[in-house]
C-alpha positions in Angstrom: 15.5 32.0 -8.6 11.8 32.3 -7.0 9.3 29.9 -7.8 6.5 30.0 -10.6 3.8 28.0 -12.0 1.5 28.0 -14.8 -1.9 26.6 -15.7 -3.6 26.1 -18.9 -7.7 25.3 -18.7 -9.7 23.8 -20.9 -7.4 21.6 -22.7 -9.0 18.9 -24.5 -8.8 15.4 -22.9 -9.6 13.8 -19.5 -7.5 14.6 -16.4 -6.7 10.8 -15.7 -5.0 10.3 -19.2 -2.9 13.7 -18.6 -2.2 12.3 -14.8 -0.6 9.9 -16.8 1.8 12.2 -18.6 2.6 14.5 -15.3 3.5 11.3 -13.6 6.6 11.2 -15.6 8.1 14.6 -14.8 7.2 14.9 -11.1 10.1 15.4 -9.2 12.2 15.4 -12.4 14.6 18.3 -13.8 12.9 21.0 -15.8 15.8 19.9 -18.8 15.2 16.1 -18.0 11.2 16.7 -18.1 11.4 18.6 -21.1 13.2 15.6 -23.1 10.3 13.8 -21.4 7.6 15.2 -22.7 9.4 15.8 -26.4 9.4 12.1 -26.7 6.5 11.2 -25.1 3.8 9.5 -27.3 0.7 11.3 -26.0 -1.1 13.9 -27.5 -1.5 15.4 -24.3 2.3 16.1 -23.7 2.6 19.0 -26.1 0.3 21.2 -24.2 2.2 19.6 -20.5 5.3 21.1 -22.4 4.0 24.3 -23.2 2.2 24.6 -19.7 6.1 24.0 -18.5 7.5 26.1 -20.7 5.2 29.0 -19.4 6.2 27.9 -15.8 9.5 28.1 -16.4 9.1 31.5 -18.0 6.8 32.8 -14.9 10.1 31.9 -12.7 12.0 34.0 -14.6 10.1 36.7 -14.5 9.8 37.4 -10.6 12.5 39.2 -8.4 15.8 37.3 -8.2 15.1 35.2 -11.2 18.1 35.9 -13.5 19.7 32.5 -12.2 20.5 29.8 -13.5 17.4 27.2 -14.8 19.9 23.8 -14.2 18.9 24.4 -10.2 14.8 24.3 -11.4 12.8 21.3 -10.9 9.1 20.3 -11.4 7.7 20.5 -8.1 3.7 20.0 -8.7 2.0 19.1 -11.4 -1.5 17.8 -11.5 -4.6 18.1 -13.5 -8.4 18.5 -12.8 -11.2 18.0 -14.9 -12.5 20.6 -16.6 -16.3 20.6 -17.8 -17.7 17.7 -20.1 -19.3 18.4 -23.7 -22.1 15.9 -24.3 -23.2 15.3 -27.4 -25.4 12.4 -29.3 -24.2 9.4 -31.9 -27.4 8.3 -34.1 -27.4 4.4 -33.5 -29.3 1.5 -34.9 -33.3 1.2 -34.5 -34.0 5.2 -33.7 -31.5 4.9 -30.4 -28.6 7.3 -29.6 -25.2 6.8 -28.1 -24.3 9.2 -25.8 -20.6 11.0 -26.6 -18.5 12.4 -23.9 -15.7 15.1 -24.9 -13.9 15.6 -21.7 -11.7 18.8 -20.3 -9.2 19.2 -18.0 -7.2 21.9 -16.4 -3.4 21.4 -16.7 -1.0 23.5 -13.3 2.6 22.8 -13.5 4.9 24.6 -10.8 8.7 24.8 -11.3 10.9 25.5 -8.3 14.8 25.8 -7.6 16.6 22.6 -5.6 17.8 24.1 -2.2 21.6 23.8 -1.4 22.4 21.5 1.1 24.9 23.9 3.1 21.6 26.3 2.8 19.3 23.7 4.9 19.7 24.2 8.4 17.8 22.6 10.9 17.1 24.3 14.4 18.5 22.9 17.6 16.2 20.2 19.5 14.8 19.5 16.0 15.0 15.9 14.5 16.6 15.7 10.8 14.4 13.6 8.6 16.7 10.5 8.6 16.2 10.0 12.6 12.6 10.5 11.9 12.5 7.7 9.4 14.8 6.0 12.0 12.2 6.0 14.5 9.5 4.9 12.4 11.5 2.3 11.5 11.9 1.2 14.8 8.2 1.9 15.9 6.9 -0.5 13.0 9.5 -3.1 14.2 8.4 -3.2 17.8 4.9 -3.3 16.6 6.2 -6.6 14.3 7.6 -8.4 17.6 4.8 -7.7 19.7 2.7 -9.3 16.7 5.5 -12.3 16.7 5.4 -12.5 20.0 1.5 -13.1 20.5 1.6 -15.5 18.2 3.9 -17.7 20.0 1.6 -17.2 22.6 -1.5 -18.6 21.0 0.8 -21.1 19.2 2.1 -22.0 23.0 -1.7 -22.2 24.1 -2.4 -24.7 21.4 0.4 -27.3 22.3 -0.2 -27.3 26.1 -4.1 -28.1 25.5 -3.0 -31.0 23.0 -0.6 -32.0 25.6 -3.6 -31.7 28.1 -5.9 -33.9 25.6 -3.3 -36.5 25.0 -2.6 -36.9 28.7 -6.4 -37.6 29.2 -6.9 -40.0 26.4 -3.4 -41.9 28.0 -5.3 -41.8 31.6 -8.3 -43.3 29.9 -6.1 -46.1 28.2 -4.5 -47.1 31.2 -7.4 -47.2 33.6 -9.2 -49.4 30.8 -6.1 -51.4 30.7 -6.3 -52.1 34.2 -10.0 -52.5 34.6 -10.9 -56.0 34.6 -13.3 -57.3 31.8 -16.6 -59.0 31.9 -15.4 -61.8 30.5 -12.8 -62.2 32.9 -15.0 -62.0 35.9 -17.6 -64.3 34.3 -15.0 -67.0 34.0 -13.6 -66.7 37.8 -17.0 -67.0 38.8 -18.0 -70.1 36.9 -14.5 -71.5 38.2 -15.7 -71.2 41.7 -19.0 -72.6 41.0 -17.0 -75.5 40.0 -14.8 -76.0 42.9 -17.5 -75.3 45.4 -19.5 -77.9 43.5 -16.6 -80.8 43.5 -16.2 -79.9 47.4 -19.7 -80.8 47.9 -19.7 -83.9 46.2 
C-alpha cells in the first residue's frame, strides 16, 4: 500500500492547540490513533480524525493499495496557522477589546511500516545502531577530555597551595631563627655591665 495524506484548511482554532492533539498520534498506528482521537477531549480531534480518515482513504485509492490498513501508520502530521479573523468586544468607558478567531490548516500523511527482511542496507554502509554507537562514543571521549582538564586545573590549584604554604613555612622558620630586638638589647646591656665591673 502507497502512501497518502490529507489536509483540511481553515479549520477553526489555533495551530498550537491542534499541535497538541497531533502530538498524540505521531508515530502511532492508524487503528491506535483513531481510538486516540475518539476519546480525546478536544474539540479539535474530530476534524484530526476526519483529516485521518481522508488520509487513510487517499492511501487506498493509489496503485497497489488494496492491502492491508494494520501495516499503515501516521507518519506526519502537523498544523499551520491559517489566517486570523479580528473582530471588536464593546468594553467599559467607550474602549474595545480586541477578539482574535484563529485558523489553522490541519495535513496528516499515513504510510505503510516497511518489513524488516525488505530493509537492506548497501555494503560499506553503516546500519543505524553503529551510527548511534559512534556517537555514543564521540560524546564519551568528549566527556573525558572535559574530566580530564579538570583534574588538570584542579592539579594546578593544589601545587600553588602547596607552593603558598611552603612560603609562609620559610617565612616562619626564618623568623624563628631571627634573633629579636629584645634579645639583642639585653646582651648588650650585659656587656655594658661586665666591661663596667672590669674597670672598676
Amino acid at each position: 500500500m502507497s502512501d497518502g495524506r490529507a489536509t483540511a484548511r481553515y479549520v477553526r482554532g489555533s495551530a498550537q492547540k491542534a499541535g497538541l492533539v497531533l502530538d498524540l498520534i505521531r508515530g502511532q498506528d492508524v487503528d491506535k490513533a483513531m481510538a486516540v482521537l475518539r476519546f480525546a477531549r478536544k474539540s479539535v480531534a474530530k476534524d484530526v480524525e476526519k483529516v485521518l480518515r481522508s488520509a487513510v482513504a487517499n492511501a487506498q485509492q493509489k496503485e497497489g493499495g488494496g492491502g492491508d490498513l494494520e501495516r499503515l501508520f501516521v507518519r506526519e502530521c502537523f498544523a499551520n496557522q491559517g489566517p486570523t479573523l479580528k473582530r471588536i468586544r464593546a468594553a467599559p468607558m467607550g474602549r474595545a477589546f480586541r477578539i482574535l478567531k484563529r485558523s489553522s490548516h490541519l495535513t496528516v500523511g499515513v504510510g505503510q511500516r516497511p518489513d524488516r527482511a525488505s530493509v537492506v542496507t548497501r555494503v560499506g554502509e553503516p546500519d543505524a545502531a553503529s551510527a548511534r554507537k559512534k556517537k555514543a562514543g564521540a560524546r564519551t571521549s568528549t566527556g573525558g577530555a572535559r574530566k580530564r582538564a579538570a583534574k588538570k586545573k584542579t592539579a594546578k590549584k593544589t601545587t600553588t597551595k602547596k607552593k603558598a604554604t611552603g612560603r609562609a613555612a620559610a617565612r616562619s622558620t626564618k623568623a624563628a631563627t631571627k634573633p629579636s630586638k629584645t634579645s639583642t638589647t639585653r646582651k648588650k646591656t650585659a656587656k655594658k655591665k661586665t666591661q663596667k665591673s672590669s674597670d672598676e
